[in-house]
C-alpha positions as semicolon CSV with decimal commas, in nm:
position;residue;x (nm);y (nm);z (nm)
1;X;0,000;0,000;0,000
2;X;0,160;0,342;-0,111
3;X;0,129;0,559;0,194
4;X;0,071;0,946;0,149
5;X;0,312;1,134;0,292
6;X;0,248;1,473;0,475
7;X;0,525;1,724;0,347
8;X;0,728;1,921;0,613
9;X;0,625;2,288;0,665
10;X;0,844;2,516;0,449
11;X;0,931;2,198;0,202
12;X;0,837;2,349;-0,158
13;X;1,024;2,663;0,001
14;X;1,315;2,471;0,048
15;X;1,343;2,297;-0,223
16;X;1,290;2,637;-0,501
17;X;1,576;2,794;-0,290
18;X;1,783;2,424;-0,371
19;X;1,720;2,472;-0,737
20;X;1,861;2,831;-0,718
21;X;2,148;2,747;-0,496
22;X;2,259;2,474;-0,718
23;X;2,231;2,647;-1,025
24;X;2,426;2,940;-0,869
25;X;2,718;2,680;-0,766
26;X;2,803;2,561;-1,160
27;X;2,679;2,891;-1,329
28;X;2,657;3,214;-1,102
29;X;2,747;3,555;-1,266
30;X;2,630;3,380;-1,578
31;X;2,394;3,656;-1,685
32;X;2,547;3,950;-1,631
33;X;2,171;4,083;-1,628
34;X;2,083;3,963;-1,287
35;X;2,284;4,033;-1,013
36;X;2,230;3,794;-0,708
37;X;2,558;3,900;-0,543
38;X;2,719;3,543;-0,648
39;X;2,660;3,185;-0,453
40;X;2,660;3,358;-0,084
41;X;2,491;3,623;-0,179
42;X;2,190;3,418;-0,321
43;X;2,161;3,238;-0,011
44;X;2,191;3,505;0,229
45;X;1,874;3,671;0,027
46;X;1,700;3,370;0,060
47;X;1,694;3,312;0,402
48;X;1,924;3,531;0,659
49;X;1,751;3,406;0,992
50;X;1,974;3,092;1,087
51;X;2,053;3,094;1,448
52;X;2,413;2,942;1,320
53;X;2,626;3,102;1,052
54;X;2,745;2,932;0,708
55;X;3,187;2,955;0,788
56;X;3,345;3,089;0,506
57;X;3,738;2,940;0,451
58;X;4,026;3,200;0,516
59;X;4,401;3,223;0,474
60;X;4,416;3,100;0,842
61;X;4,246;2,771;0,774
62;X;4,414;2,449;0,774
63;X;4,329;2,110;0,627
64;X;4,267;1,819;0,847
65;X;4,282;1,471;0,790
66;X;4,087;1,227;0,795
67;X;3,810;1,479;0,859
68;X;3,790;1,712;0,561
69;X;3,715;1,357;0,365
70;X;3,379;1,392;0,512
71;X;3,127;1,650;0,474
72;X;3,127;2,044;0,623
73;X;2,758;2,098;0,706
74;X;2,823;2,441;0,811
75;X;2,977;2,503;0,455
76;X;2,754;2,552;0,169
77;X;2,905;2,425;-0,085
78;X;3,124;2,079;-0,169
79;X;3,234;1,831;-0,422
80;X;3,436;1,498;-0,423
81;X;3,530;1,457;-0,795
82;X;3,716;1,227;-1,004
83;X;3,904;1,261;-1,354
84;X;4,019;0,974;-1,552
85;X;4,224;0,888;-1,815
86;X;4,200;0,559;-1,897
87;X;4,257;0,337;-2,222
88;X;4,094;-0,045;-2,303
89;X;4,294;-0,344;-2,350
90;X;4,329;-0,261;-2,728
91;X;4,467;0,090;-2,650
92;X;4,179;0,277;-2,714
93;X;4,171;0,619;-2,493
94;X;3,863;0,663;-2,242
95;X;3,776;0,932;-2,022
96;X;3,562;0,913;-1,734
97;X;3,456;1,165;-1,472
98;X;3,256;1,131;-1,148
99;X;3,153;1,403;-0,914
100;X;2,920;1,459;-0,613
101;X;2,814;1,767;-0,506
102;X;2,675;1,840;-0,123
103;X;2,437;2,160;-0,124
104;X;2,333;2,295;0,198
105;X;2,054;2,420;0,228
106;X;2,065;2,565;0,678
107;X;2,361;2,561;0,829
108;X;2,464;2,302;1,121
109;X;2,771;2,283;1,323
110;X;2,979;2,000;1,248
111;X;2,966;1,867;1,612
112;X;2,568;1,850;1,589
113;X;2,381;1,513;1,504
114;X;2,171;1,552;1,211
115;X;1,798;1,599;1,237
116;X;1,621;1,216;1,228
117;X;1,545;1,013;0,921
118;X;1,178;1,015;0,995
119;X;1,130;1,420;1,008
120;X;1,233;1,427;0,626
121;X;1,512;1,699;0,681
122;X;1,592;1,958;0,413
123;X;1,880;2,086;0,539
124;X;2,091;1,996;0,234
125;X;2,039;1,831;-0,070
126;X;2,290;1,621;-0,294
127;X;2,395;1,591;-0,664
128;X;2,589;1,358;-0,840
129;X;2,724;1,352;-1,223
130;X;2,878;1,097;-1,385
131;X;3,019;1,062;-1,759
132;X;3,240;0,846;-1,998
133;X;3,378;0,925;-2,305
134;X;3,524;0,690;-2,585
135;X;3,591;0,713;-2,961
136;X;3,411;1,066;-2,982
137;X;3,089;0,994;-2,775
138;X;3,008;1,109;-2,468
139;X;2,747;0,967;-2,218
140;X;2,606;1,170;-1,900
141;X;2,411;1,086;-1,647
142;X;2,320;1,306;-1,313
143;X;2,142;1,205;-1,009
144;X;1,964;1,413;-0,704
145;X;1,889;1,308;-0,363
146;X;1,797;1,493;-0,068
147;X;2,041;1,496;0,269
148;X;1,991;1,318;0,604
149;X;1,784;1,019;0,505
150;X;1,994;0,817;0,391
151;X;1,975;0,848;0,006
152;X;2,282;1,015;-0,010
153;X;2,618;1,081;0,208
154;X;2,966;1,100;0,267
155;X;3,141;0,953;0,581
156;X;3,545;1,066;0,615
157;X;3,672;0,718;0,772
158;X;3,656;0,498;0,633
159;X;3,578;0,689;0,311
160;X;3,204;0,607;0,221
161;X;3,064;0,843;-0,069
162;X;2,713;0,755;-0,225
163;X;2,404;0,873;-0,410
164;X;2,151;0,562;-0,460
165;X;2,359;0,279;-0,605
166;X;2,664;0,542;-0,694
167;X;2,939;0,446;-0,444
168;X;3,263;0,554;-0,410
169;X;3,432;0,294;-0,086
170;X;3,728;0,249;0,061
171;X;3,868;-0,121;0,058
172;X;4,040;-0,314;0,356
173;X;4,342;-0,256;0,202
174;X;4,322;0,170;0,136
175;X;4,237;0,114;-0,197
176;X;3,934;0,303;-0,343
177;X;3,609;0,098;-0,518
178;X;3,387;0,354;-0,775
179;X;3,077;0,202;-0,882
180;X;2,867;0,392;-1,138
181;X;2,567;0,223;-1,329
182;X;2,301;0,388;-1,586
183;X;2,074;0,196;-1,819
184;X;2,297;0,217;-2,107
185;X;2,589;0,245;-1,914
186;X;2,872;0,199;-1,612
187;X;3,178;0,162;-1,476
188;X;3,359;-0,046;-1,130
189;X;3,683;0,116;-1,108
190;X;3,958;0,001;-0,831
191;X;4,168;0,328;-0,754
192;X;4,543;0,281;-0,599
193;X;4,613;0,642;-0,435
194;X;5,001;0,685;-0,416
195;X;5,104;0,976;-0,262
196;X;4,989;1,232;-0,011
197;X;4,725;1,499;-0,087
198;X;4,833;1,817;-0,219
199;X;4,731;2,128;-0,100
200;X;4,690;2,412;-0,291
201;X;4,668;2,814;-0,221
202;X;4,796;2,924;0,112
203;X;4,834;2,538;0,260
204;X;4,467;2,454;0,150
205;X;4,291;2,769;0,101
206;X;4,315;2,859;-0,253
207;X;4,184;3,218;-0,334
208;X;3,892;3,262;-0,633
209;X;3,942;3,595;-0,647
210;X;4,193;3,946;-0,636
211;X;3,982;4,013;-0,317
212;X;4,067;3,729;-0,098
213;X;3,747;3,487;-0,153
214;X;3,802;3,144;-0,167
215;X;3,779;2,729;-0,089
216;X;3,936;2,485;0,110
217;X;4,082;2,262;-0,225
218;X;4,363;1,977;-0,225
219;X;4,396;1,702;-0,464
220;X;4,494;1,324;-0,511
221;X;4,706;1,381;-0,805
222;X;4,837;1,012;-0,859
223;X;4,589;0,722;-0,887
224;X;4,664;0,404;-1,051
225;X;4,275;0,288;-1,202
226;X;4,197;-0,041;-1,315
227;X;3,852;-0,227;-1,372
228;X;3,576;-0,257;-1,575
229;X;3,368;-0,018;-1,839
230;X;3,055;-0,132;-1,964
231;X;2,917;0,005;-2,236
232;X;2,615;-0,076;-2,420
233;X;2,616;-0,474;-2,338
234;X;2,969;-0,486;-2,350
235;X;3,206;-0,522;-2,093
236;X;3,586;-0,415;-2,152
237;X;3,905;-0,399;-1,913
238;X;4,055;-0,048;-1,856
239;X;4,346;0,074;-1,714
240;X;4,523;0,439;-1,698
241;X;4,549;0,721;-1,398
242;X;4,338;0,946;-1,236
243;X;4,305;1,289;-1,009
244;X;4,108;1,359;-0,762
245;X;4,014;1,730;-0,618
246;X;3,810;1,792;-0,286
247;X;3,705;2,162;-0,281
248;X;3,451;2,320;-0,040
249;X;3,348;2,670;0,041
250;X;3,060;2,931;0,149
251;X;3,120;3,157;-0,145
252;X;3,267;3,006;-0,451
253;X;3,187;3,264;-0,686
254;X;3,131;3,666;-0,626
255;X;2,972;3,878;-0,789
256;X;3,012;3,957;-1,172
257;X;3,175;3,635;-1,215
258;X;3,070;3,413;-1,502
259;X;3,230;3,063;-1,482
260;X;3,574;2,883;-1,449
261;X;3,831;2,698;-1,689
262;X;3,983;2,428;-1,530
263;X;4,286;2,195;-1,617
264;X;4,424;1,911;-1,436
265;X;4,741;1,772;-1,611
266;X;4,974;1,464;-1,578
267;X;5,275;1,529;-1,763
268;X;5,506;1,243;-1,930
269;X;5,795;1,435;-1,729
270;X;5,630;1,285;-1,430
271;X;5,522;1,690;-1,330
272;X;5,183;1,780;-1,290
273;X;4,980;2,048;-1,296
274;X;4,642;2,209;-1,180
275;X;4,528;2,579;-1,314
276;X;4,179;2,721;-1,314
277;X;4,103;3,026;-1,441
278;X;3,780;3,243;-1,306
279;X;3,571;3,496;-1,534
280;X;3,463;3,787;-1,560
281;X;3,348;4,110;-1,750
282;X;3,674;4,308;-1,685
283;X;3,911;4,041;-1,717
284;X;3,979;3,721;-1,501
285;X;4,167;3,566;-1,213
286;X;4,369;3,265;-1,219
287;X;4,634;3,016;-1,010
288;X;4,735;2,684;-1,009
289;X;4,977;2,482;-0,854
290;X;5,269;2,322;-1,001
291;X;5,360;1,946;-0,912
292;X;5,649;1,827;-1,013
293;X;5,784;1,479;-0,990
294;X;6,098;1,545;-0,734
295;X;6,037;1,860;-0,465
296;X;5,722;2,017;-0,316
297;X;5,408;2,173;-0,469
298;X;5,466;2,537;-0,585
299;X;5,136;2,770;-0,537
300;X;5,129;2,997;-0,867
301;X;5,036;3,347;-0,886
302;X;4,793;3,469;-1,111
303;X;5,121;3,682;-1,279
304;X;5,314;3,366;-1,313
305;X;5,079;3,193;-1,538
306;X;4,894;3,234;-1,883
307;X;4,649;3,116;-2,020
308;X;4,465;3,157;-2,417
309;X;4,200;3,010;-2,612
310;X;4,344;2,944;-2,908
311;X;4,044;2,728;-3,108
312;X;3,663;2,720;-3,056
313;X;3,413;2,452;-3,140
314;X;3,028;2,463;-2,994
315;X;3,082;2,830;-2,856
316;X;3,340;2,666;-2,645
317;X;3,723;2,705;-2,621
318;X;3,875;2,327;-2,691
319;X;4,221;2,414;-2,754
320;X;4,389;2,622;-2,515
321;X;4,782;2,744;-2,492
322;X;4,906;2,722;-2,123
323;X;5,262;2,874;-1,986
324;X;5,431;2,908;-1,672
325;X;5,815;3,063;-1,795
326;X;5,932;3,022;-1,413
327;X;5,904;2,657;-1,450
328;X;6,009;2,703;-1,865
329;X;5,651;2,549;-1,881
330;X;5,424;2,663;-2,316
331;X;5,154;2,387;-2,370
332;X;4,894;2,343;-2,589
333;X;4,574;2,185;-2,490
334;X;4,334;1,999;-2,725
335;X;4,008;1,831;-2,661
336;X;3,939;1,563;-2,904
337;X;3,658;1,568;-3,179
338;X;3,317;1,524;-3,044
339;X;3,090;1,723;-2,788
340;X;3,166;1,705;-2,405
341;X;2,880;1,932;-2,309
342;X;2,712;1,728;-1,970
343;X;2,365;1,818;-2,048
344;X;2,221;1,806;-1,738
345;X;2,015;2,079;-1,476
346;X;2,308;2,306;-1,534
347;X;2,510;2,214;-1,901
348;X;2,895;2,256;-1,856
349;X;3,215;2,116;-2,062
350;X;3,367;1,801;-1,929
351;X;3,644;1,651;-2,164
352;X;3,995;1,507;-2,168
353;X;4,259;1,656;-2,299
354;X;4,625;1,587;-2,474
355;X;4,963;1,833;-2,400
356;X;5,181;1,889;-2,631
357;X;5,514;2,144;-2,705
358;X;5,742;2,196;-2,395
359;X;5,598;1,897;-2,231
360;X;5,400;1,605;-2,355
361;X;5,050;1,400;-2,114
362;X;4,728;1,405;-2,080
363;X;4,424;1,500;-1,843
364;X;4,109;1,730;-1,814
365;X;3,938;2,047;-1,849
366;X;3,616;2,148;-1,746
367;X;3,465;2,476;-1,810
368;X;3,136;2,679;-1,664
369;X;2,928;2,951;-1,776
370;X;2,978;2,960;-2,166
């Protein structure tokens, strides 16, 4: 017998100020006709009576592990999100991206006990994406769940991320178990993590803008992926490496910005490489970090990098020239043929990419708000 259920005061509230809050996280500042003074700005018009504050990350902030694995629920904004290179046993390349996003929706200290299952709690709401690419096509898929039932959640130790029947685990052994399934398509991918996580900015807090906003963002930049892609009835072995970011905030982008281009590079040198650059209608800021294979991670200023679109296909930039002279670093990026657009709630560019001319490698790009 289907049982009807009595919605919580306030719940078609809450969820019209979740569909504005998450379209403000991929694409805020993209219409330079409304101004909703960015991400924290939105939110703050929304609803400015919580008895506890969102935080917002400073310079002074520090990462801690294992904890900043799991969620911030006084944060309003997260992600946990995978990149993959990968190739089949017949050499083919494959790319493959997973990402889930946490949303809140009222603030709660991160000492509190969330609200019980049975009250049907809004006070954050959960998105995950998912997407492969091979020989030129590229399949999305996107799911949404809402927080503290038990639909969707992220525990820091061990490391337990899932939407529905999306899991990301970790394995007796430290290893790392991503399960993704669709009707047409999945993917059960074993990740090996070597190294430590690298933290960029100021020792975790990396700045989004001239004026000091900004995240909490490090990175797994080494994985070692093996497993399984099924695609259309068809099973295949892949292998290849991955990279990992883990970025939260309260006010991701401000006001007047439009979207972000963002690379994440393994070079054949054994370097690697993360830039982002964020846009707007005077101009743009950008950093990085620089990774390379001997010595510690180097923050970059926005002076000490460049970055240029160089080739356009779809209204989007797919080839892209990237230098660093400090670190005698002049790339060019190139997205292969096909279209990489995730069309989900809120569209945005997803692909792989291949380096060439000072160095040679591969990895991603994904850019908002075009």
């Amino acid at each position: 017998m289907i049982k009807t259920q009595k919605w919580p005061t306030g719940f078609f509230q809450k969820v019209a100020t979740l569909v504005l809050l998450s379209a403000s996280v991929l694409l805020a500042g993209c219409s330079q006709e409304q101004d909703t003074g960015g991400f924290a700005g939105l939110a703050q018009a929304i609803d400015s009576s919580q008895s506890e504050p969102f935080l917002q990350p400073g310079p002074g902030d520090r990462l801690r592990f294992p904890d900043d694995w799991g969620p911030h629920p006084q944060h309003r904004i997260e992600w946990w999100y995978l990149t993959a290179n990968l190739k089949t046993a017949d050499g083919e390349p494959v790319g493959v991206q997973w990402t889930q996003f946490r949303q809140a929706i009222e603030p709660r200290p991160a000492s509190e006990q969330p609200p019980a299952a049975e009250l049907w709690p809004l006070q954050a709401a959960w998105m995950a994406h998912a997407a492969v690419s091979l020989k030129g096509e590229h399949r999305f898929a996107e799911k949404f769940a809402r927080g503290d039932i038990g639909q969707a959640g992220a525990v820091a130790s061990p490391l337990d991320i899932w939407l529905d029947d999306w899991r990301l685990t970790e394995q007796p052994d430290g290893a790392l178990r991503l399960q993704v399934n669709t009707s047409e398509w999945g993917y059960d991918l074993l990740l090996q993590v070597q190294g430590e996580p690298v933290a960029h900015g100021d020792q975790g807090f990396s700045a989004k803008s001239a004026s000091g906003e900004g995240s909490m963002y490090f990175s797994l930049v080494d994985i070692a992926i093996s497993g399984e892609l099924t695609l259309e009835g068809e099973t295949q072995t892949v292998t290849g490496r991955g990279w990992f970011d883990r970025e939260w905030s309260s006010q991701f982008l401000k006001t007047g910005q439009q979207g972000w281009d963002w690379f994440a590079l393994h070079l054949e040198s054994g370097d690697k490489l993360m830039a982002f650059r964020l846009r707007d209608g005077s101009g743009s800021f950008q950093s990085g970090t620089w990774i390379p294979e001997n010595g510690d991670p180097v923050a970059l200023s926005p002076e000490e990098l460049s970055l240029q679109e160089l080739d356009w296909r779809n209204n989007v930039p797919v080839r892209w020239r990237l230098s660093i002279p400090a670190h005698q670093v002049d790339l060019e990026l190139s997205a292969p043929s096909g279209d990489y657009l995730n069309r989900g709630l809120f569209p945005y560019w997803e692909s792989p990419v291949s380096v060439s001319g000072s160095h040679s490698g591969e990895g991603y790009m994904e850019l908002t708000g075009y």
